[in-house]
py3Dmol code that shows the C-alpha trace and the ligand (Angstrom):
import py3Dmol

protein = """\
ATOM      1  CA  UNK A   1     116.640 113.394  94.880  1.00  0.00           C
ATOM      2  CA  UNK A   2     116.116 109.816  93.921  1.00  0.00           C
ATOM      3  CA  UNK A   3     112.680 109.524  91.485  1.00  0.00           C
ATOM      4  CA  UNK A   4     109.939 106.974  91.909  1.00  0.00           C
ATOM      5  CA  UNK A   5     106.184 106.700  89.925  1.00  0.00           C
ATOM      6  CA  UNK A   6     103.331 104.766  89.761  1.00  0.00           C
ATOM      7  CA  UNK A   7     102.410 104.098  85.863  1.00  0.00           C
ATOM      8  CA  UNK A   8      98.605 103.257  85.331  1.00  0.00           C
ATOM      9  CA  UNK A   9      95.555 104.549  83.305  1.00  0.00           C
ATOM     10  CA  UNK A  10      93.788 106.469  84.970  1.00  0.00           C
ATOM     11  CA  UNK A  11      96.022 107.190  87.556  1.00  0.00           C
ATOM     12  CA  UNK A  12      94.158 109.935  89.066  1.00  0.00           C
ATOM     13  CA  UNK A  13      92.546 108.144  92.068  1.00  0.00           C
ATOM     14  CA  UNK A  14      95.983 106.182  92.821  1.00  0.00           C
ATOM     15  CA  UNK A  15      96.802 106.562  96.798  1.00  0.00           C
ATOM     16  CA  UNK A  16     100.309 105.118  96.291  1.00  0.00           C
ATOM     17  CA  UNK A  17     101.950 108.269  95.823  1.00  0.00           C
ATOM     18  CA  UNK A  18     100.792 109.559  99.378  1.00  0.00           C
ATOM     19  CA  UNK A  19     101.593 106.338 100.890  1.00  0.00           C
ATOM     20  CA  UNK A  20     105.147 106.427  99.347  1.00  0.00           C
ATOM     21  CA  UNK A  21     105.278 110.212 100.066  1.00  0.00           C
ATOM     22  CA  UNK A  22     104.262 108.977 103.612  1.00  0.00           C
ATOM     23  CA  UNK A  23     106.828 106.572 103.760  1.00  0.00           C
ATOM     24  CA  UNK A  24     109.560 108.723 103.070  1.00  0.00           C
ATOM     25  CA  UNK A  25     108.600 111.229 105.313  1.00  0.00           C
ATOM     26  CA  UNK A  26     108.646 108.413 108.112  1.00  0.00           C
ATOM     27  CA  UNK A  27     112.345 107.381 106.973  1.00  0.00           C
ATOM     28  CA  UNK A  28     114.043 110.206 105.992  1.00  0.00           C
ATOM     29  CA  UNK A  29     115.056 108.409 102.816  1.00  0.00           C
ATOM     30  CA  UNK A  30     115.562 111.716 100.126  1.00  0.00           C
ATOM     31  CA  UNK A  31     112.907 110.724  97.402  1.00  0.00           C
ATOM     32  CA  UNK A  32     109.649 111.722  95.039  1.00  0.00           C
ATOM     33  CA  UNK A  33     107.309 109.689  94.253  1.00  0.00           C
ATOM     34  CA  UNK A  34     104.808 110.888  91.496  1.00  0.00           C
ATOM     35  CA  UNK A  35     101.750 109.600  89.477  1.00  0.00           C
ATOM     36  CA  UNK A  36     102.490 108.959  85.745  1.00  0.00           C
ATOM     37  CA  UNK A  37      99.793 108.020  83.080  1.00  0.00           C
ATOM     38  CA  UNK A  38     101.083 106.181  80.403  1.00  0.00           C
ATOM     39  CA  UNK A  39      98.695 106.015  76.927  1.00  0.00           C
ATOM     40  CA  UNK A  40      96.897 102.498  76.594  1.00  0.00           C
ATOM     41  CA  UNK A  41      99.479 101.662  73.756  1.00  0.00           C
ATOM     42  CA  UNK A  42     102.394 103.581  74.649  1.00  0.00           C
ATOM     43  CA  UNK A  43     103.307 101.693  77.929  1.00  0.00           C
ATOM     44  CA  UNK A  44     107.079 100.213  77.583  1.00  0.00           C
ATOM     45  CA  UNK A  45     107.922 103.955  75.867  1.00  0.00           C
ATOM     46  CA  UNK A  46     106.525 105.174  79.195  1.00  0.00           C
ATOM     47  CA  UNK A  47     108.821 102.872  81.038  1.00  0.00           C
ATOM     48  CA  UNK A  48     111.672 103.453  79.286  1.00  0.00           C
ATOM     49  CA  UNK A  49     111.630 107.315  79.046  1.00  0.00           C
ATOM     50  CA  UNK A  50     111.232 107.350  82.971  1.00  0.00           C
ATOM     51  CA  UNK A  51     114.453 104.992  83.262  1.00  0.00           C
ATOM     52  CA  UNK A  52     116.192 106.992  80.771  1.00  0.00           C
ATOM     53  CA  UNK A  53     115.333 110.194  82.758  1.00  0.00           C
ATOM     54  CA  UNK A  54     117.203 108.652  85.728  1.00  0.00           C
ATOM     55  CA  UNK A  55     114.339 107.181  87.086  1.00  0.00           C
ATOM     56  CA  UNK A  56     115.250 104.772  90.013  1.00  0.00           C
ATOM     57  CA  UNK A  57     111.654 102.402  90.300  1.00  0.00           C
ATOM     58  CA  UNK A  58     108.322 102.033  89.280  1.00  0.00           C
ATOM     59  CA  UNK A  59     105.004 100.683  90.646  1.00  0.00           C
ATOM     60  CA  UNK A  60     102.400  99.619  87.488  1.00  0.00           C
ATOM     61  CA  UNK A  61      98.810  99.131  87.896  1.00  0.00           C
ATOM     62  CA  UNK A  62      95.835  98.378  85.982  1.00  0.00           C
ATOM     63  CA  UNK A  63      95.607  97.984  83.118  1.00  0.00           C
ATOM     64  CA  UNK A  64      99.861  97.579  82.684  1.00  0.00           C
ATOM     65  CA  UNK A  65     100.542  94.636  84.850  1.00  0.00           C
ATOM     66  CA  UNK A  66     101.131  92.103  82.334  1.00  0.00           C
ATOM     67  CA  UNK A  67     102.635  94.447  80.246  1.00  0.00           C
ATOM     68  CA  UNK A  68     105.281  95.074  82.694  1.00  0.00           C
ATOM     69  CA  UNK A  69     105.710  91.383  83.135  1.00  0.00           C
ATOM     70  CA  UNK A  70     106.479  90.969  79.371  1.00  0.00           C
ATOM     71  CA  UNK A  71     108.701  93.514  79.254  1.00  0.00           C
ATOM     72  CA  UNK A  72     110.790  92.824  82.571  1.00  0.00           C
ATOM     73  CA  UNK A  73     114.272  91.415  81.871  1.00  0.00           C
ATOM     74  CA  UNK A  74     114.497  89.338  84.972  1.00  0.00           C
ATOM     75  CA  UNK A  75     112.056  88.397  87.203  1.00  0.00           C
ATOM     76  CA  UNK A  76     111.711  86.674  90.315  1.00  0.00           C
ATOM     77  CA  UNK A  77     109.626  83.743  90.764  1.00  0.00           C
ATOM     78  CA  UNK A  78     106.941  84.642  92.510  1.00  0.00           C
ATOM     79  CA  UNK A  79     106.341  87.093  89.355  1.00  0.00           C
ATOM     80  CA  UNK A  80     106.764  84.961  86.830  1.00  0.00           C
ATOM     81  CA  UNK A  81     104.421  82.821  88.421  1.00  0.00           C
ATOM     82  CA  UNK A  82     101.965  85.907  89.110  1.00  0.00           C
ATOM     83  CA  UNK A  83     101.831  86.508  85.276  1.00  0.00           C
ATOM     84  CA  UNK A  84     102.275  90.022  86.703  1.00  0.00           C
ATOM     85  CA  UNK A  85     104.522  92.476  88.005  1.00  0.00           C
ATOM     86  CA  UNK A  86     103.679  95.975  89.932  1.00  0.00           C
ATOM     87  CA  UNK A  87     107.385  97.105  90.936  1.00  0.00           C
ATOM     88  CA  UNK A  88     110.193  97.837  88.542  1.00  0.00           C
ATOM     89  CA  UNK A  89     113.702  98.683  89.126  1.00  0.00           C
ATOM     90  CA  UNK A  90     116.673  98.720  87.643  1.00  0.00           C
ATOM     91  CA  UNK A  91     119.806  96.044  88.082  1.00  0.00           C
ATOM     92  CA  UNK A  92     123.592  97.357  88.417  1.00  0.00           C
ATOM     93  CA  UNK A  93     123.579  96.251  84.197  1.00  0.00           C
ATOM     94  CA  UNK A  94     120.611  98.691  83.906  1.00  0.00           C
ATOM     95  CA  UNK A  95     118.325  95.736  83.283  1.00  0.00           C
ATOM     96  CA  UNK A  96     114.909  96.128  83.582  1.00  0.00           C
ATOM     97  CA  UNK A  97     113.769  93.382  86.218  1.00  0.00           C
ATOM     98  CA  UNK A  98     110.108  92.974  87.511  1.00  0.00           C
ATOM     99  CA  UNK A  99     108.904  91.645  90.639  1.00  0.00           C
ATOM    100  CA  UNK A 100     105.272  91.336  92.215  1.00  0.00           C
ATOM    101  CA  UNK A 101     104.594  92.548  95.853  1.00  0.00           C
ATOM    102  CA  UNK A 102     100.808  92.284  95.684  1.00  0.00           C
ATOM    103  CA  UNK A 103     100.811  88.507  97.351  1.00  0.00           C
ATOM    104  CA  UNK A 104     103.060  89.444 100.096  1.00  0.00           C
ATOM    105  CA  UNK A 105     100.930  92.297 100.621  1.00  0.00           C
ATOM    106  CA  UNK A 106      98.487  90.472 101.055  1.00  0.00           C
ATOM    107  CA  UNK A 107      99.882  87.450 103.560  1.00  0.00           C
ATOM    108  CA  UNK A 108     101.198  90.122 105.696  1.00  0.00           C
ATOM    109  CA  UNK A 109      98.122  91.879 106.476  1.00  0.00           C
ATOM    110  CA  UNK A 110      96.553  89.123 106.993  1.00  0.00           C
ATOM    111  CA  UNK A 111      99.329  87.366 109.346  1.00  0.00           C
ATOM    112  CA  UNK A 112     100.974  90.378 110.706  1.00  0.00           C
ATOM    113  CA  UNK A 113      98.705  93.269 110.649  1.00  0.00           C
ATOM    114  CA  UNK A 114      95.475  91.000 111.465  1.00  0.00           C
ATOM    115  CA  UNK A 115      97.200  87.889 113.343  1.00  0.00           C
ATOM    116  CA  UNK A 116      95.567  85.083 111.114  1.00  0.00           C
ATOM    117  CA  UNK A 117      98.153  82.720 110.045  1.00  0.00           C
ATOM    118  CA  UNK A 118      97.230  80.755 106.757  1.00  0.00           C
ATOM    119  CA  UNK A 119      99.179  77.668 108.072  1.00  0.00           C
ATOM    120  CA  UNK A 120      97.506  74.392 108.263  1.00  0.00           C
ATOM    121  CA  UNK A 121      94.237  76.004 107.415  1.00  0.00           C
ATOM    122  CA  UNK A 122      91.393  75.618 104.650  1.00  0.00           C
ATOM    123  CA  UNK A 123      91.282  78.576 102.594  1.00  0.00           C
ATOM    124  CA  UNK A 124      89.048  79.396  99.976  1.00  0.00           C
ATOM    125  CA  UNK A 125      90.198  81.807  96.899  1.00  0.00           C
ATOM    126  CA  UNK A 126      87.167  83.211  94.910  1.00  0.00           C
ATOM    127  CA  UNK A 127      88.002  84.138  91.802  1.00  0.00           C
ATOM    128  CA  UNK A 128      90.351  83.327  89.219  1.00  0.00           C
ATOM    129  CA  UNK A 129      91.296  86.325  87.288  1.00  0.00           C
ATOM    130  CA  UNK A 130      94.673  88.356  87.559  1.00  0.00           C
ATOM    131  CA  UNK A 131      94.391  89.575  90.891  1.00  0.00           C
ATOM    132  CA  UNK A 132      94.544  85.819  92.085  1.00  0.00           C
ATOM    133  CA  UNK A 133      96.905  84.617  90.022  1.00  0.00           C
ATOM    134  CA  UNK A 134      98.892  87.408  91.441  1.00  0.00           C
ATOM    135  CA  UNK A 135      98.498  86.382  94.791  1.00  0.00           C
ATOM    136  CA  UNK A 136      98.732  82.402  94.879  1.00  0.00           C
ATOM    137  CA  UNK A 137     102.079  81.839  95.772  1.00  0.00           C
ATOM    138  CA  UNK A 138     102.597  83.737  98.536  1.00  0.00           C
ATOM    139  CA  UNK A 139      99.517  81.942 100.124  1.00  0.00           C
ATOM    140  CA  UNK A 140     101.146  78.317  99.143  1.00  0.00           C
ATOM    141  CA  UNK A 141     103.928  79.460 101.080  1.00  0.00           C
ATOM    142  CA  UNK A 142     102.328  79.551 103.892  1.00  0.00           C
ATOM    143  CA  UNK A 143     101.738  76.176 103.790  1.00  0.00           C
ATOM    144  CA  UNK A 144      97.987  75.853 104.203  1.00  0.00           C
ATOM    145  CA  UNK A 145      95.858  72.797 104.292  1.00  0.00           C
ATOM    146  CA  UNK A 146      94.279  73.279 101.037  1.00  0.00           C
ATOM    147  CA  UNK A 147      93.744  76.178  98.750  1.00  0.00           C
ATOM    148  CA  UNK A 148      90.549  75.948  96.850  1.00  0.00           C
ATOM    149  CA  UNK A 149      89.821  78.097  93.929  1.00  0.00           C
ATOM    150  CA  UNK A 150      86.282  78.807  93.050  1.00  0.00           C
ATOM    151  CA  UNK A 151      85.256  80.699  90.111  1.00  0.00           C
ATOM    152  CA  UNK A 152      82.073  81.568  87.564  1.00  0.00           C
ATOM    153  CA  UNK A 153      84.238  80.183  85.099  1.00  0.00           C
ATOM    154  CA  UNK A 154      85.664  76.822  86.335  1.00  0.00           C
ATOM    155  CA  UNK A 155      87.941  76.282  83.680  1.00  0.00           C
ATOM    156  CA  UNK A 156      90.020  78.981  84.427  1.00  0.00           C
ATOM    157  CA  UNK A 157      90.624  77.731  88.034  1.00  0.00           C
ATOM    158  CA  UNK A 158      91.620  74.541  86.603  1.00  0.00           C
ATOM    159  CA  UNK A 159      94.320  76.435  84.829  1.00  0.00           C
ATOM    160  CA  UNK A 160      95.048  77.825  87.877  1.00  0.00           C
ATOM    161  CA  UNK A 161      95.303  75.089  89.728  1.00  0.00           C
ATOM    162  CA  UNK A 162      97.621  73.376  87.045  1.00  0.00           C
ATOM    163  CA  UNK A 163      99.789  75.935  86.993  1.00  0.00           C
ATOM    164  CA  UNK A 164     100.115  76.261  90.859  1.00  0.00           C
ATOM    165  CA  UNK A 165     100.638  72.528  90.865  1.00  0.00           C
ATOM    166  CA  UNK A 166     103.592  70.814  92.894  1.00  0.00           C
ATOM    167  CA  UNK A 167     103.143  74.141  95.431  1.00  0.00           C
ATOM    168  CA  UNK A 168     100.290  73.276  97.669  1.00  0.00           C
ATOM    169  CA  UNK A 169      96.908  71.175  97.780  1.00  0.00           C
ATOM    170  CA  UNK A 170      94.767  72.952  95.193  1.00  0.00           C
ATOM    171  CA  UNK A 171      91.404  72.332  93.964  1.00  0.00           C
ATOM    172  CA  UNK A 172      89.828  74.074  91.559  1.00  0.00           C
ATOM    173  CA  UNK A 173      85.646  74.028  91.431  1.00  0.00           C
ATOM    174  CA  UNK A 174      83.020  76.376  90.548  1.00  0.00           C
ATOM    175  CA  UNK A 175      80.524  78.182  93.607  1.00  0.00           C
ATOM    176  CA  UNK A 176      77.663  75.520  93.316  1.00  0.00           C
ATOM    177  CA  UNK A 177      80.497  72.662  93.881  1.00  0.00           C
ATOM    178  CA  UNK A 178      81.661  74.384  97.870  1.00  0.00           C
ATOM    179  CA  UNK A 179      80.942  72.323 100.127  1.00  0.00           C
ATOM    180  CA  UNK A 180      81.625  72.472 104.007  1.00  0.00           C
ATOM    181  CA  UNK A 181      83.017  75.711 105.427  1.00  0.00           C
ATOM    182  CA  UNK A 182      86.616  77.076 105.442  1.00  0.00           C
ATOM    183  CA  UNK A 183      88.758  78.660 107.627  1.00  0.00           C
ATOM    184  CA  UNK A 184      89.828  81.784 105.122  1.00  0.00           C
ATOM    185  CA  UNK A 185      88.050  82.875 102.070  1.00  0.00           C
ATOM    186  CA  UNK A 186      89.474  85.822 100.122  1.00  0.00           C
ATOM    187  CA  UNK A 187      87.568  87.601  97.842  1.00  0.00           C
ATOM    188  CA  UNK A 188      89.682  88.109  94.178  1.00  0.00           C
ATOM    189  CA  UNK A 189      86.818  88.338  91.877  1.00  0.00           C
ATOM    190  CA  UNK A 190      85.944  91.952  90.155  1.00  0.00           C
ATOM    191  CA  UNK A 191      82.211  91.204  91.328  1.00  0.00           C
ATOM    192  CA  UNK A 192      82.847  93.466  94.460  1.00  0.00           C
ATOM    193  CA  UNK A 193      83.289  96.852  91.604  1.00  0.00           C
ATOM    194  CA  UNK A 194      79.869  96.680  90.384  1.00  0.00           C
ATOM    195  CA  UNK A 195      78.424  96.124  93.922  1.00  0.00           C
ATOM    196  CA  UNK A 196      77.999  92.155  92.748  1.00  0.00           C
ATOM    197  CA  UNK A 197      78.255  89.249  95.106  1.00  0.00           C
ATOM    198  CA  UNK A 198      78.911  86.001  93.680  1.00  0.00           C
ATOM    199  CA  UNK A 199      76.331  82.995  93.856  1.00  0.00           C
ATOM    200  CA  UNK A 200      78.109  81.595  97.325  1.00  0.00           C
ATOM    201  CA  UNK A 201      76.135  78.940  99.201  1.00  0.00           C
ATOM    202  CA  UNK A 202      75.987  79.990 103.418  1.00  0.00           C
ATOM    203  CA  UNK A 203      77.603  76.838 104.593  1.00  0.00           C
ATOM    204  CA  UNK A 204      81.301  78.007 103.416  1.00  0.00           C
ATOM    205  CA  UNK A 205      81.265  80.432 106.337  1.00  0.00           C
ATOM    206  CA  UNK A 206      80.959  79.117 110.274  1.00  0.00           C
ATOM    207  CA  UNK A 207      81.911  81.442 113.517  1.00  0.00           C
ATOM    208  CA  UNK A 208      85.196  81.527 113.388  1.00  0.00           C
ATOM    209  CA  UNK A 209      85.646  81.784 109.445  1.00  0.00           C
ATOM    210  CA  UNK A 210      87.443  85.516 108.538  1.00  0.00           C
ATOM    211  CA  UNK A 211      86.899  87.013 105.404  1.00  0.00           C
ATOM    212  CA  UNK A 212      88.889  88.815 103.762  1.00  0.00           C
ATOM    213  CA  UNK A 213      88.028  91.319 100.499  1.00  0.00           C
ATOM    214  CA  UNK A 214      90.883  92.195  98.603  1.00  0.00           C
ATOM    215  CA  UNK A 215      88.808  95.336  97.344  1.00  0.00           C
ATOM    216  CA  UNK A 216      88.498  98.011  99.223  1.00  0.00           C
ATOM    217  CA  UNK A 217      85.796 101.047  99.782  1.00  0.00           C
ATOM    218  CA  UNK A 218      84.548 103.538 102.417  1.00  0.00           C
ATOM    219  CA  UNK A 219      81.693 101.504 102.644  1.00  0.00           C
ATOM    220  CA  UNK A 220      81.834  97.501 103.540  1.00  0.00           C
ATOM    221  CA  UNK A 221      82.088  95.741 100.705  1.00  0.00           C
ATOM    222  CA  UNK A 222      78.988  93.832  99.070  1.00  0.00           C
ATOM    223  CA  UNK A 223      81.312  90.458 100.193  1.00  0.00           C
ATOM    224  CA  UNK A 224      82.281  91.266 103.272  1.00  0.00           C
ATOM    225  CA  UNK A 225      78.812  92.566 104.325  1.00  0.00           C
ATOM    226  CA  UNK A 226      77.132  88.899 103.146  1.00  0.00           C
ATOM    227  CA  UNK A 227      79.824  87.239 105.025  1.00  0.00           C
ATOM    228  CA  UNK A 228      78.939  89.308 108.282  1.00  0.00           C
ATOM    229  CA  UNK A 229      75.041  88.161 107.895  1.00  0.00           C
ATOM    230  CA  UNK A 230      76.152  84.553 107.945  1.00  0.00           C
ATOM    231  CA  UNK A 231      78.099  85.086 110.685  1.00  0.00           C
ATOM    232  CA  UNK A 232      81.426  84.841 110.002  1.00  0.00           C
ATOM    233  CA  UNK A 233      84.037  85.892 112.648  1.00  0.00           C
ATOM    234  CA  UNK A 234      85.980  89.023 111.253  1.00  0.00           C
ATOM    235  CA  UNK A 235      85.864  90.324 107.835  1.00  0.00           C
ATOM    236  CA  UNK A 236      88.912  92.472 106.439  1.00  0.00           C
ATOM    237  CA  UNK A 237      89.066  95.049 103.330  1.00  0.00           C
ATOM    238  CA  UNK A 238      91.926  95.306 100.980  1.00  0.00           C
ATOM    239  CA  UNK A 239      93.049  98.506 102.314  1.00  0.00           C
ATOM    240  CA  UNK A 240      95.582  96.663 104.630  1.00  0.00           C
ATOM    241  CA  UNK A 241      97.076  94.839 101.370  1.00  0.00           C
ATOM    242  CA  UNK A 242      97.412  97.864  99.318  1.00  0.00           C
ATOM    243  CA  UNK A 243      99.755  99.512 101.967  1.00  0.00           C
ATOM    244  CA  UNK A 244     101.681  96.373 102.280  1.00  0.00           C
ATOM    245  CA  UNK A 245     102.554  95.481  99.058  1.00  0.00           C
ATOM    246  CA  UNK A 246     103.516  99.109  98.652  1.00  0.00           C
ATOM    247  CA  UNK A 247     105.888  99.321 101.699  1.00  0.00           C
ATOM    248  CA  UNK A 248     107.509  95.845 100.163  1.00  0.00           C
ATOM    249  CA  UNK A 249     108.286  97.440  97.399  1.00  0.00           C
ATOM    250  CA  UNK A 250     109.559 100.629  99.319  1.00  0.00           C
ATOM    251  CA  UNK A 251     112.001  98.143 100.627  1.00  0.00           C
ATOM    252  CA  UNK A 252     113.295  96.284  97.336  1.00  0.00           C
ATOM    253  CA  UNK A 253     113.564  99.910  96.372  1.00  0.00           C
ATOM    254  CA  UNK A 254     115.307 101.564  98.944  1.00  0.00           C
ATOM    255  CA  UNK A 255     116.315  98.579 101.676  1.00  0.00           C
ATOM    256  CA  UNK A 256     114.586 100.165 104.490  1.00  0.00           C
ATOM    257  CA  UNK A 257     111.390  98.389 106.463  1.00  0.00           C
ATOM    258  CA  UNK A 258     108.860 101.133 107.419  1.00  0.00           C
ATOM    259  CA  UNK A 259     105.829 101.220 109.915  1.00  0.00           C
ATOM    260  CA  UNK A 260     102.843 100.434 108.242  1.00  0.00           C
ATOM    261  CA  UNK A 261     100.506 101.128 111.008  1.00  0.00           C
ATOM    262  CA  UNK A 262     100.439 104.795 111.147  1.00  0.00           C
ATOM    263  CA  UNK A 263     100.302 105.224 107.154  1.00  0.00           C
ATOM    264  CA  UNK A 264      96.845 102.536 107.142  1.00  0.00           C
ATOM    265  CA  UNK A 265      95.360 104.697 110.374  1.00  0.00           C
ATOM    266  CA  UNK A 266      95.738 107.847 108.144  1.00  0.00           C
ATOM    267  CA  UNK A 267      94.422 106.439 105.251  1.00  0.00           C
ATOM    268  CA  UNK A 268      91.350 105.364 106.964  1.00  0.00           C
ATOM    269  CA  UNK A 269      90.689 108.728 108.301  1.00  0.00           C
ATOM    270  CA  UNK A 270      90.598 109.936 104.914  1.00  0.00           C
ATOM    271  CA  UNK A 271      88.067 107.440 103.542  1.00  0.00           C
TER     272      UNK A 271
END
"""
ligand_1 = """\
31
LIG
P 91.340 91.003 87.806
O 92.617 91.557 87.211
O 90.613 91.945 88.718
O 91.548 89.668 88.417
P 90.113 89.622 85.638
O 91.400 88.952 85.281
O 89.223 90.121 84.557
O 90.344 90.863 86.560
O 89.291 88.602 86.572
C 88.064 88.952 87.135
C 87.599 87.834 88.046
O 86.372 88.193 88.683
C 87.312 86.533 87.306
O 87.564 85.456 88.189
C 85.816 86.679 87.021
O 85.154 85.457 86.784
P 85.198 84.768 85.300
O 86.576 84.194 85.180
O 84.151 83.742 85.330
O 84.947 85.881 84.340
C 85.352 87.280 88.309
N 84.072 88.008 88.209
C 83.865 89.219 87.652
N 82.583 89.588 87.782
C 81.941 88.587 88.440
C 80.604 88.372 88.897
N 79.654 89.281 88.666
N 80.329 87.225 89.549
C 81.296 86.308 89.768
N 82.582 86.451 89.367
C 82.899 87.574 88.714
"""
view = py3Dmol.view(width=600, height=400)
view.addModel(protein, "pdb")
view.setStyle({"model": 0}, {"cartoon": {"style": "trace"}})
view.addModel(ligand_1, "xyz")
view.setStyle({"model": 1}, {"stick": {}})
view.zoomTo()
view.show()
């Protein structure tokens, strides 16, 4: 039986190994998937003992993400760019190599799972912190009108924005600078985990604006309930994303697409 892991710390509350566990139920494929949690200063020994152990992939979350980027071998160049990876695996060398599935998790809930294409649109990104770096190129593939990052600190979406350059229309500002509304606004700050809403001015959202949190909770989310009181036309949760980018990587991993649907509905039920 072929052995897979997620590495964080904690890892406790981590759903990926019943959405893995789902997946290979779903196709047959002859895998385990477990829950590892590395010390805060013994990650790459973590990563290496697994591979060592004939370990055949690995997911990382927080706080390992960059970690995992510096000690990848190859990556592709969507992670490179994502200063972050969240699936390892191993080449036919046995090199290390490091990819990023969280952006394409993303996109395809929100195209796929949710029907709102990105193309030609005005999209606002708030935030400017790992998650969104992680998550920028997959959006400037898209090829939307503009992507506009907002964020507390505007100086960091200006570094954003210059590193994104020569991809897409970007412009980087802080919330009192948005003006007129947008078509998409994703929520990528870690405001949403202490129940905090950014300082957003009403006029960003119209009636057919969707917003889109990429945290996720039982509950709405502090964002996604503000942008329903200024009427905004659909809001989403990052519940959709998280079973995405997982079933990407289930496919780098093993070369098989699975059904996302039924994994999300169960998940949901569990909430
Ligand atoms: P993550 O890996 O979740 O992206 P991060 O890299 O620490 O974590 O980034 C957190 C993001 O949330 C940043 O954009 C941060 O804004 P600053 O760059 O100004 O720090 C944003 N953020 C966190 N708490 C916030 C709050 N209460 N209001 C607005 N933005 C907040």
């Amino acid at each position: 039986v072929d052995l897979y892991a997620v590495v964080g710390n904690p890892i406790s509350h981590s759903k990926s190994p019943k959405i893995h566990g789902e997946f290979a139920v779903q196709s047959a494929e002859n895998l385990e998937y477990m829950a590892i949690q590395a010390p805060v200063d013994e990650f790459s020994e973590s990563v290496n003992a697994f591979f060592d152990n004939g370990g055949k992939g690995l997911n990382i979350t927080v706080p390992f993400k960059e970690q995992a980027w510096s000690l990848s071998s190859q990556l592709s160049d969507r992670a490179r760019l994502a200063g972050a990876v969240n699936t390892l695996y191993q080449n036919e060398n046995g090199d290390i190599c490091g990819e990023n599935t969280d952006g394409i998790g993303l996109v395809r809930d929100l195209t796929v799972n949710h029907n709102v294409s990105l193309a030609d649109k005005r999209i606002l990104v708030l935030g400017a912190g790992g998650a969104v770096r992680g998550v920028l190129l997959p959006i400037l593939e898209e090829k939307p009108a503009s992507v506009t990052i907002a964020n507390r600190t505007v100086a960091k979406a200006e570094q954003l924005a210059a590193l994104f350059s020569g991809r897409g229309e970007l412009i980087a500002c802080g919330f009192d600078e948005l003006s007129g509304s947008f078509d998409v606004i994703i929520n990528g700050t870690s405001a949403s985990l202490q129940g905090d809403l950014p300082p957003l001015p009403e006029g960003i959202i119209n009636d057919t604006t969707i917003a889109y949190d990429m945290m996720y909770s039982a509950d709405k989310t502090v964002f996604n309930r503000w942008a329903e009181s200024c009427n905004a036309a659909c809001t989403f949760d990052g519940l959709g994303m998280l079973v995405e980018q997982a079933a990407e990587s289930f496919y780098i991993w093993r070369q098989v697409r699975v059904d996302t649907g039924p994994v999300l509905a169960m998940l949901r039920a569990f909430e």
